[in-house]
C-alpha positions in Angstrom: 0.0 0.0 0.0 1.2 3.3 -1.1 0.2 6.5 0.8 0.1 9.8 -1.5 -1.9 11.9 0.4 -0.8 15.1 1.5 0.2 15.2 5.5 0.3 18.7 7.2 4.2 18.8 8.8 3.7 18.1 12.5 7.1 19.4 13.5 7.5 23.0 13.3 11.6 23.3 14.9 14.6 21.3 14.5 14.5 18.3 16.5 15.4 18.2 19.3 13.5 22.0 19.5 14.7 24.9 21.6 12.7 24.1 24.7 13.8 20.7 24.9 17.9 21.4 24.3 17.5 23.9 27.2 15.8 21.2 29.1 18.5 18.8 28.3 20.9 21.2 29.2 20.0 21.1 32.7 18.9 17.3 32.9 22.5 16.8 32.4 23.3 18.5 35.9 20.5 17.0 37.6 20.0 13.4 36.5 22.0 10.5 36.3 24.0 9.6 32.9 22.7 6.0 33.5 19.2 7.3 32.6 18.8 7.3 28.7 17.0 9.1 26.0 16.4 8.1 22.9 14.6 10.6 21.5 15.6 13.9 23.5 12.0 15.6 23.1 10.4 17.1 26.2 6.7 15.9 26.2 4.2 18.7 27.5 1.1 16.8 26.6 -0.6 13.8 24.9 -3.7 12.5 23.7 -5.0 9.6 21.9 -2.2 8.3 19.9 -0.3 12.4 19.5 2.4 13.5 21.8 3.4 17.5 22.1 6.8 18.4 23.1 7.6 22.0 25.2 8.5 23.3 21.7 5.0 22.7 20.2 6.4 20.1 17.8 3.7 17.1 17.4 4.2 13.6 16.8 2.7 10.4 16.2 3.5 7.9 18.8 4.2 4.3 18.0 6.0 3.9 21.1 3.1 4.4 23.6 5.8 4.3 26.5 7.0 1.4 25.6 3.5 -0.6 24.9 1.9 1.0 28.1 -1.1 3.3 26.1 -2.6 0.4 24.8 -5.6 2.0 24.5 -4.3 5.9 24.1 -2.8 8.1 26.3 -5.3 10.1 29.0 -7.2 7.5 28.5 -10.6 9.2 30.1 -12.5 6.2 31.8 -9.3 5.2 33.5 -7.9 8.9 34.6 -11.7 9.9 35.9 -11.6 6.6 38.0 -8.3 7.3 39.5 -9.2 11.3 40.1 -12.1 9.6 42.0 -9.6 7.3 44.2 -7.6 10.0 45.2 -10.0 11.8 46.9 -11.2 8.6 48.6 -7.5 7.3 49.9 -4.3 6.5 47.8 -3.0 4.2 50.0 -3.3 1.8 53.0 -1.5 -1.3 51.5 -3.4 -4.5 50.7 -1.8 -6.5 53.0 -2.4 -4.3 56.2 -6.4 -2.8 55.2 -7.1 -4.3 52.2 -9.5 -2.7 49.4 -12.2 -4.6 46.5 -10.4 -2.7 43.6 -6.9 -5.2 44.0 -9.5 -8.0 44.5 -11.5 -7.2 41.6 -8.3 -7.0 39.4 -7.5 -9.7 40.2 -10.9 -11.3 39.8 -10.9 -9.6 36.1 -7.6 -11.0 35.3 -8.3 -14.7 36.4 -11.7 -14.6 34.1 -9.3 -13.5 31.2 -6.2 -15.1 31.4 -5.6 -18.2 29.3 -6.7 -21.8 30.3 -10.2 -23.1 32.4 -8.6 -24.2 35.3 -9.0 -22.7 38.7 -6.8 -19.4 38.9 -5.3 -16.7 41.5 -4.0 -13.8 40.8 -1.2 -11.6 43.0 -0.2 -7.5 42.3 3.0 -5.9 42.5 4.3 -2.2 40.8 6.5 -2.9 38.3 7.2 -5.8 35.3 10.5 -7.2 36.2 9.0 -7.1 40.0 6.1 -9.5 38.7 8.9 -11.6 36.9 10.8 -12.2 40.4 7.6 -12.7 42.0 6.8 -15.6 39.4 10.0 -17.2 39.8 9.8 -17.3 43.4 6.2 -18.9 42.9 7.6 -21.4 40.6 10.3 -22.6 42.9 8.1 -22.4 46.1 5.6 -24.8 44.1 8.3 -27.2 42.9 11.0 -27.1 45.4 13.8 -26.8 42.4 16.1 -23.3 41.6 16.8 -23.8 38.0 15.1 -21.0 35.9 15.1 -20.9 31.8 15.1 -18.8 29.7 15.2 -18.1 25.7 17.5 -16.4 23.6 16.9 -12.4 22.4 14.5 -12.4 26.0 14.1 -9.4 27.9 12.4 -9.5 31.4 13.9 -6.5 33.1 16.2 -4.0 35.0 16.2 -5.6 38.3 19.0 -8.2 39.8 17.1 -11.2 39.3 16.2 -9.9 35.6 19.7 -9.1 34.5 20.3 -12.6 34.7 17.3 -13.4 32.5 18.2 -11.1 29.7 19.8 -12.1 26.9 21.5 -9.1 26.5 24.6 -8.3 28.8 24.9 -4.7 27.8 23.8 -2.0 28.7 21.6 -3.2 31.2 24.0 -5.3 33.5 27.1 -3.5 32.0 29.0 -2.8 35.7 26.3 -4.2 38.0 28.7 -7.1 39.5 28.0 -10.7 38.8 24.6 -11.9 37.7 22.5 -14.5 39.8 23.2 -18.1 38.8 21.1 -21.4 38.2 19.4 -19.5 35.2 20.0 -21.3 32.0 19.6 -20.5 28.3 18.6 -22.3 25.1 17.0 -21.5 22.0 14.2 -19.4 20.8 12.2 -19.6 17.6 13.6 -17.3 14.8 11.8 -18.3 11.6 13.6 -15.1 9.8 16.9 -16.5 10.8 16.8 -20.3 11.7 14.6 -21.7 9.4 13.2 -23.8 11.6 9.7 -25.5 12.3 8.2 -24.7 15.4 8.2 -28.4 16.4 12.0 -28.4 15.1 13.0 -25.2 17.3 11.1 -26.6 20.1 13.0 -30.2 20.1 16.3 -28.2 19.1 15.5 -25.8 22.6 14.6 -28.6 24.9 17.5 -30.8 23.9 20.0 -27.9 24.8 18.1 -27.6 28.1 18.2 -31.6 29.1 22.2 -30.9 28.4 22.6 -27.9 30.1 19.9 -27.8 33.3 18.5 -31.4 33.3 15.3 -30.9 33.3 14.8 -32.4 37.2 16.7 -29.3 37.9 13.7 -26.2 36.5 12.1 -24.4 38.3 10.7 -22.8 35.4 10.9 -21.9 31.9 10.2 -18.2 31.0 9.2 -17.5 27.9 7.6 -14.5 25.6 4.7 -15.6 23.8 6.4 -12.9 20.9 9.8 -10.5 21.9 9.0 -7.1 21.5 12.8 -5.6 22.4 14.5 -8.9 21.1 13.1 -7.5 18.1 9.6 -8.7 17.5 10.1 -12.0 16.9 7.3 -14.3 16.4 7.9 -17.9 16.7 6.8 -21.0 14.1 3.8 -22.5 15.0 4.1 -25.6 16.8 7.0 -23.9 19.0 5.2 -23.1 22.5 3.0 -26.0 22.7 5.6 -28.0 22.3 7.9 -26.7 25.3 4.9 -26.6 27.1 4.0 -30.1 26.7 7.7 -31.0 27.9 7.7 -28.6 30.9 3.9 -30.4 32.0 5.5 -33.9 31.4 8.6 -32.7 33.8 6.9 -30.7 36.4 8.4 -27.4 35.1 6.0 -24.2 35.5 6.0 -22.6 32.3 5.3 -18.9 32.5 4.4 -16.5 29.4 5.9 -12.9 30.4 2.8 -11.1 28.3 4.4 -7.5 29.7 4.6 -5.8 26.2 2.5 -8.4 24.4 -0.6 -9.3 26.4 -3.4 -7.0 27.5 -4.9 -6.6 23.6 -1.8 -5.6 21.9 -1.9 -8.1 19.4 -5.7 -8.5 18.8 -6.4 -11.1 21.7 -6.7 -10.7 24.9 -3.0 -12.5 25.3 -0.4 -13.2 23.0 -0.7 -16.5 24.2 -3.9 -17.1 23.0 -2.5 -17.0 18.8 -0.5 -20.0 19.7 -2.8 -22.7 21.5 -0.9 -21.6 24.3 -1.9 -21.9 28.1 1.3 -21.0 30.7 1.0 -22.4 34.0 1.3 -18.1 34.9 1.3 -15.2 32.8 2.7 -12.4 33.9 1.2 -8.4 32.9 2.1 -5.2 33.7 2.3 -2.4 31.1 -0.7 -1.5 29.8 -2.8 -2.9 32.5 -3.3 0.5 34.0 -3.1 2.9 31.5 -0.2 4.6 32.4 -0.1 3.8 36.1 2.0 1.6 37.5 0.3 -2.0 38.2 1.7 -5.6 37.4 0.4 -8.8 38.1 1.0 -12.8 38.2 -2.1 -14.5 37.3 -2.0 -18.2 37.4 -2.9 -22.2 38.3 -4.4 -22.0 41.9 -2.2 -24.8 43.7 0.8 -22.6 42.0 0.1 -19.3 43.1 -0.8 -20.5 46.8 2.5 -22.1 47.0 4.2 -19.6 48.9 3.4 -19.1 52.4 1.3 -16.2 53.7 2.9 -12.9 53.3 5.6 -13.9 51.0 4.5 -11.6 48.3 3.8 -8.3 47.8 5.7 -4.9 49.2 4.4 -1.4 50.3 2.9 -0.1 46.9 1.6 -4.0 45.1 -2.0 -2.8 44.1 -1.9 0.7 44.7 -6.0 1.9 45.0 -5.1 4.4 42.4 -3.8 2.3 40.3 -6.2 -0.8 40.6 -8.6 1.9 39.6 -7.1 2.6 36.5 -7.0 -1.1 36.0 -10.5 -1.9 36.4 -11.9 0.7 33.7 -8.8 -0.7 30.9 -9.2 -4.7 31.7 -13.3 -3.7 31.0 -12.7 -1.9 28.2 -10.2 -4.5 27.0 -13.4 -7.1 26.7 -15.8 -4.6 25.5 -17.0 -5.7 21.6 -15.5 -3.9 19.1 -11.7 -3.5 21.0 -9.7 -6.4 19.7 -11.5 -6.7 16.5 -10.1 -2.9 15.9 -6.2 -4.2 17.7 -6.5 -6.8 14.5 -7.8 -3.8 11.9 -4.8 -1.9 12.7 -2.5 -4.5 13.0 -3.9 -5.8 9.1 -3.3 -1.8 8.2 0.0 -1.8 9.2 1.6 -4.7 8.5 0.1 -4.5 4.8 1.4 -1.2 4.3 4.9 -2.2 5.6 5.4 -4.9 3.5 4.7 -2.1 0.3 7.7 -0.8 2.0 9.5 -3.9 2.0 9.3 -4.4 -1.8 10.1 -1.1 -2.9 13.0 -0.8 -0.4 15.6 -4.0 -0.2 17.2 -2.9 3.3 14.4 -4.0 5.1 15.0 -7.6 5.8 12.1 -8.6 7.1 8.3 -7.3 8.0 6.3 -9.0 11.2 4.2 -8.5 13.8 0.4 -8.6 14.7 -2.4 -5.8 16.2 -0.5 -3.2 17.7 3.3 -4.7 17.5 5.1 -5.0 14.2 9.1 -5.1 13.6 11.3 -4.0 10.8 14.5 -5.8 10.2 17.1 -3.5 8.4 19.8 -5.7 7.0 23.2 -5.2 4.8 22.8 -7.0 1.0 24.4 -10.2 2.7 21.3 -10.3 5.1 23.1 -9.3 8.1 22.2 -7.1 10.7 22.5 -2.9 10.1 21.8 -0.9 13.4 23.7 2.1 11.2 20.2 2.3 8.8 17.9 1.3 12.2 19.9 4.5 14.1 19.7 6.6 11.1 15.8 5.6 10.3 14.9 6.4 14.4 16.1 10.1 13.8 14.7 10.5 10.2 11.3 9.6 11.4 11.4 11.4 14.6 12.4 14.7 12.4 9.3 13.9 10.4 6.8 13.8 13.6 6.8 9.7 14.3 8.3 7.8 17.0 9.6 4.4 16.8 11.8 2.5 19.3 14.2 0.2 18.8 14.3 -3.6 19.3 17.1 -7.0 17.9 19.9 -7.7 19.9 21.9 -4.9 17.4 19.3 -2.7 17.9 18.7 -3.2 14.0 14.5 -3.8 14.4 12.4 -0.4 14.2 10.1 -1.5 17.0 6.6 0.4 16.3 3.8 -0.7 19.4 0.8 2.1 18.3 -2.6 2.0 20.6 -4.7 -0.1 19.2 -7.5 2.5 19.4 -5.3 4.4 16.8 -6.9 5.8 13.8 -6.7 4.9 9.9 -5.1 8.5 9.1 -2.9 8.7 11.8 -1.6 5.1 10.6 -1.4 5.9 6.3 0.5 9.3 7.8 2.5 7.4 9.9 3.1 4.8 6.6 3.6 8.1 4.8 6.9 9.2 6.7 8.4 5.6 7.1 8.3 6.0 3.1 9.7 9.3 3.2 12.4 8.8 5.5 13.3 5.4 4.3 13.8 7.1 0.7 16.2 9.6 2.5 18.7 6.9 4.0 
């Protein structure tokens, strides 16, 4: 699909503008140099699927905080519900006077979550806090320490998480040594590998039996698609199959849905495209609209496994927050919302691969709903994070942003609200063209 009509320019300064190199400016007396910025815009306001920096510059966002505006930024249902908490109470933590909104979030996710069996649900703050809290749910229920992982994963910035990345740098990069008994193997990379899903699966699980023993797992952690390892989706057949081996070896398989569940992809969870069903999934992200809720959701005898007041910490299931929560999780299953996450995801991904035949750099085109990857490669196929860092500014000039994803930060990661409209997606098309016809 090729987009030729005319798009009023949304940035009206150099980029970064004025306002925002001033702001810089100071940010580099006051904050950390271990706190990036990819995009060095000041952000003054936001609506829908639009962003406005301090220097009046608008532009479209396919970042949505990293997937968190699922469905838009101010999203009005879930900021009127938290305005009404806060001038009820913002806080008494669940564990000392408890409140109904964390039980009906949790109520709301069990009812939604993949598989019919009996579920329980637990809240925390933050996704790499929910990941810890899984793995020390898995390990309670089994009694074991090892934990798996897959190659090109990302789970998080805490200690227990660096060790699950796949990436060393930057995130561990001078952080000491990373905890142990976490072991790696294979993911499912049909652009690269080549391989059926029932062929990466056997090829993953033998690499496991070799290197953990499989009497040894706790758990096996797995995205159902990687959104920073670079979008990748996996052959079908992949995730059944490592689930069927974890059941037959009394390993909890857990689906980190943090980026992927929640609607992004037009279901409920990610899982769900892949006749799927984890022993837990975890959420966090968009579940709140912008507020910061996570959650494990899981198999009953799994979740109870730890003993009473082994979970949770000061702000799990903040009121305001589990607020917020209940309007998006109901607005997540109201008709109409995932049909429209598949609309745009049909929109998008058709109109990418226009790009991809007019313009040979890009490698690869995948994705689904509101999550789709481009793969910028050299002519021998190989990675090229020079055109992906190029094509991040060249966009962002043009009023789009785009964030980045592959181990060589080569993938233009795009993760739009799936309440985003048809125009804002052909304009959006619109600049990828032009700025891909500039590099």
């Amino acid at each position: 699909m090729t987009t030729t009509t005319a798009f009023a320019p949304r940035v009206r300064t150099e980029i970064p503008g004025p306002r925002s190199r001033q702001i810089q400016k100071t940010r580099a007396q006051e904050v950390s140099a271990s706190v990036g910025a990819a995009i060095p815009v000041y952000i003054a306001s936001a609506s829908g699927s639009v962003l406005t920096d301090v220097d009046g510059n608008e532009f479209i966002d396919f970042g949505s905080g990293i997937g968190v505006l699922t469905l838009g930024h101010v999203n009005p249902a879930a900021v009127a519900a938290a305005i009404a908490q806060t001038r009820k109470f913002t806080h008494t933590l669940f564990t000392i006077t408890p409140y109904e909104s964390y039980v009906e979030v949790c109520r709301l996710l069990n009812a939604m979550a993949p598989g019919s069996f009996e579920k329980r649900s637990v809240l925390s703050s933050t996704g790499a806090e929910a990941i810890e809290n899984a793995v020390k749910i898995a390990r309670a229920a089994t009694g074991r320490n090892g934990v798996a992982v897959v190659d090109h994963a990302y789970h998080g910035r805490t200690n227990m998480t660096l060790g699950m990345n796949y990436q060393y740098a930057p995130y561990a990069t001078g952080a000491g040594p990373r905890p142990g008994e976490i072991y790696r193997t294979n993911n499912s990379y049909p652009y690269r590998d080549g391989l059926t899903g029932p062929e990466a699966a056997r090829r993953a699980i033998e690499r496991l039996e070799v290197t953990a023993g499989a009497e040894n797992l706790a758990c096996l952690v797995v995205e159902p698609i990687q959104g920073e390892g670079g979008v990748i989706v996996p052959a079908d057949g992949f995730l059944p199959a490592l689930q069927e081996w974890c059941n037959r070896h009394g390993i909890v398989i857990i689906a980190d849905e943090i980026q992927v569940g929640l609607g992004r992809t037009g279901t409920l969870f990610a899982s769900e495209h892949f006749d799927f069903e984890p022993d837990l999934v975890v959420t966090a992200k968009a579940i709140a609209g912008g507020f910061p809720v996570s959650a494990v959701t899981g198999r009953a005898p799994i979740m109870d496994a730890m003993i009473t007041g082994g979970l949770s910490g000061t702000f799990s299931g903040n009121p305001v927050g589990c607020a917020a929560a209940v309007e998006i999780l109901g607005q997540l299953q109201q008709a109409g919302t995932l049909e429209r996450a598949r609309a745009v995801g049909e929109r998008i991904h058709d109109g990418l691969l226009a790009l991809k035949d007019d313009f040979p750099i890009i490698g690869d085109v995948r994705g689904l709903g509101g999550l789709h990857g481009i793969e910028f490669v050299h002519e021998d196929g190989s990675p090229n994070p020079v055109a992906f860092g190029r094509m991040l500014s060249l966009v962002a000039e043009r009023g789009l942003i785009a964030l980045p994803g592959g181990d060589h930060h080569h993938v233009l990661r795009m993760l739009p609200a799936i309440t985003i409209s048809d125009e804002l997606i052909d304009e959006a098309l619109h600049i990828l063209r032009e700025a891909l016809g500039a590099l």
